[in-house]
N, C-alpha and C positions, 0 to 999 in steps of 0.2 A: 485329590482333596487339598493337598498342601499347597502345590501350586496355581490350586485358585485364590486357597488366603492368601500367599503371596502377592498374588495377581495387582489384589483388594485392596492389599497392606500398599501396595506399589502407588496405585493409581488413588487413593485418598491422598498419600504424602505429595501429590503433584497437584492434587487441586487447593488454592491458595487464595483467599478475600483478596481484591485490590482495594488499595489502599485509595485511589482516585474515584472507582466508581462504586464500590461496596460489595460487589457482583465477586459469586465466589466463581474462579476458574480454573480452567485444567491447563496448567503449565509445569512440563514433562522437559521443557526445553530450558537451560539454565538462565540466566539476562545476559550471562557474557558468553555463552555461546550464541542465542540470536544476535546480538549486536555483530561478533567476528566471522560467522557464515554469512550471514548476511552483507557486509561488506563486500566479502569474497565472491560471492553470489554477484552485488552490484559493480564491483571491477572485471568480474567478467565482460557482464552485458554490456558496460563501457565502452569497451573496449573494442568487441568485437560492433557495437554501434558505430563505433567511431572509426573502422576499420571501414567500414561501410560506407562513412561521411554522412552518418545521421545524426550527428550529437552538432544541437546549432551553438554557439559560440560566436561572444565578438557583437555581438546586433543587438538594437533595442529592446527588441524583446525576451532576450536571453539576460540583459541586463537588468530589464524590468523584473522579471522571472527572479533574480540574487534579491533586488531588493523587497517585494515582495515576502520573500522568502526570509527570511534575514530579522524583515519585522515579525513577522511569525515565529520565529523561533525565540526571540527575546521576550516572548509571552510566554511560550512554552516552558523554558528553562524555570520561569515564576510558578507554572502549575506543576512541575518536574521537576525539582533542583537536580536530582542525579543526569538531567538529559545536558547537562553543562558539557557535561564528560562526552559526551557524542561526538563526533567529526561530522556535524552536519554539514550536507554537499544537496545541491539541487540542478538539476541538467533538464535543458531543453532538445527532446527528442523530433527531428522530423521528421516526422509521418502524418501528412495531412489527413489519412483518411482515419488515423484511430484517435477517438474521443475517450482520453484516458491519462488520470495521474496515480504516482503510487509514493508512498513513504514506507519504508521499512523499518525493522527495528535497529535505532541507532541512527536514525534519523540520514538517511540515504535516499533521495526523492527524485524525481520525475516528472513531466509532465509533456504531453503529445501534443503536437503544433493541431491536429486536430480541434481543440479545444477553441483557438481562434479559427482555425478554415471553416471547421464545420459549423462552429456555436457561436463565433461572432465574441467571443470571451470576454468581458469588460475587466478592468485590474479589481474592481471588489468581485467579481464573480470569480477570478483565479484564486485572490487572496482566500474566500469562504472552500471551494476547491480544496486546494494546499491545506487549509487548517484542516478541515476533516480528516484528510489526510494524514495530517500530521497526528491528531486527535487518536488514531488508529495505534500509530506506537507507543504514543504519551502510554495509552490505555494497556496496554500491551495483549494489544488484538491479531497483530500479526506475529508475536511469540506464543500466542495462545492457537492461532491456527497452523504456525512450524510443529507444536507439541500435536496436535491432533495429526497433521502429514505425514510425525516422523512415527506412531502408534500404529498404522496401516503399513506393510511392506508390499501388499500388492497393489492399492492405492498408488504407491509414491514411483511403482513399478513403471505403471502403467502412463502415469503421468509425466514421469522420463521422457517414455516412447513419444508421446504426445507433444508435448512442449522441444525435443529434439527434431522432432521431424516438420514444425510451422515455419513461417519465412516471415513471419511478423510476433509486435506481442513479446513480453517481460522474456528473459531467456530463451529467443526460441533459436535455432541451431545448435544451441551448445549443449556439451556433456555434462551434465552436472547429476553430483548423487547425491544421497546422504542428507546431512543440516541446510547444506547449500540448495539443494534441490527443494527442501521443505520450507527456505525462506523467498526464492522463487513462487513457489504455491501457493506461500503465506501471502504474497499482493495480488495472484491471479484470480483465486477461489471468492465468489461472494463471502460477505458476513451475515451472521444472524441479524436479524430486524433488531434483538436486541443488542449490538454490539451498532452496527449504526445508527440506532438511537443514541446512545453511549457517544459516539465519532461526531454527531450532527448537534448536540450540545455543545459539548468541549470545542468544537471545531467553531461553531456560532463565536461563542465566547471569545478565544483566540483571534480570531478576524476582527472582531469588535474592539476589543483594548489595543490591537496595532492599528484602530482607526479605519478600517474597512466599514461599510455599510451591513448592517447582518441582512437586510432585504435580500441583499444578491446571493443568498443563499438559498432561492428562489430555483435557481441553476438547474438543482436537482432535479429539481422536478421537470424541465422543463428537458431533460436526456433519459429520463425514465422509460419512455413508450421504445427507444433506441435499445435500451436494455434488455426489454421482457422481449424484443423480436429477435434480440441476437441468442439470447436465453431458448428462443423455441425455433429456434432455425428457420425465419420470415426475414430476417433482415437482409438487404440488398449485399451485393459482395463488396460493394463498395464505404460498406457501415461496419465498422470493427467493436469488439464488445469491450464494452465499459466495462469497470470493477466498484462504481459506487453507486449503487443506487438508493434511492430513497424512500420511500412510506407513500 
């Protein structure tokens, strides 16, 4: 009986209103421990990316990608003054066949040459992309879903096994446990409809005052049907699953 009030007493002290979206959530995980596992998390898969010779660098488009980026984040810091403090980094991943970006908390970002191979990408369709994206931390959606990964031990167990044994995809080969593993999880796992509504706002927004089109925000929808078949095991082998889907 004690330590279920416990439990109670635990898990109320972790759920907290944000102050961005009003939305009360469950964060178990501290802001500066996602922000420094999470790093740790993203210099892994760098690294070992890049050991690989998938991290593109040097080209247009990797160029395009900083600037891009860069305007995004100069908006963000205005809906976030605490994301100043972040080391925000953004890398062009190549893997033409996966259609896929990710921001972490602390503003550590990604994005899969897929997005042009497959989708024909235009720069306001990155830029609305990336802001969601980014929209995701501001919010602190992926500290909110490290706190629910790191709540499951057999969950985070299991998802070890999983994400160590793939040859594609956010972390896959590597050993990773604990917060680091959870912040891995936190860009692979969908979000709630209501958390991407929350991401597909913010995200508009932010693409909009760096002067992007919010139309190309349209994107979404148009990698959606890609989703629900990688989602129900229809999609070709050659179609990799996305992490943002939309409404």
């Amino acid at each position: 009986m004690r330590s279920s009030a416990l439990l109670l007493v635990f898990v109320l002290q972790a759920c907290t209103t944000s102050p961005l979206t009003g939305r009360e959530q469950f964060l178990l995980v501290s802001d500066s421990m996602a922000v420094s596992q999470s790093a740790a998390a993203y210099t892994q898969m760098m690294a070992d990316l890049g050991k690989k010779k998938q991290i593109e660098t040097g080209t247009p488009r990797a160029d395009k990608v900083k600037e891009i980026t860069d305007r995004l984040v100069k908006q963000a810091v205005r809906v976030r003054p605490d994301s100043a403090k972040w080391a925000w980094e953004a890398q062009v991943i190549n893997d033409r066949k996966t259609v896929n970006a990710f921001c972490m908390a602390g503003g550590k970002m990604a994005i899969y040459t897929g997005m042009w191979d497959k989708l024909k990408a235009t720069d306001d369709e990155i830029a609305q992309v990336m802001g969601h994206e980014i929209a995701h931390a501001l919010a602190d959606h992926t500290r909110e879903r490290m706190s629910i990964a790191m709540t499951s031990a057999v969950a985070t167990t299991a998802a070890a096994i999983a994400i160590g044994s793939r040859d594609s995809g956010p972390g896959a080969g590597l050993a990773l446990t604990g917060a680091q593993l959870a912040a891995v999880l936190a860009i692979q796992l969908p979000n709630s409809r209501e958390s991407e509504s929350e991401a597909d706002q913010i995200g508009i927004e932010l693409a909009a005052r760096a002067g992007y089109d919010p139309k190309a925000a349209e994107l979404g929808r148009q990698v959606t049907p890609l989703y629900l078949a990688a989602k129900a095991g229809t999609a070709s082998d050659g179609d990799k699953l996305i992490t943002f889907p939309r409404k």
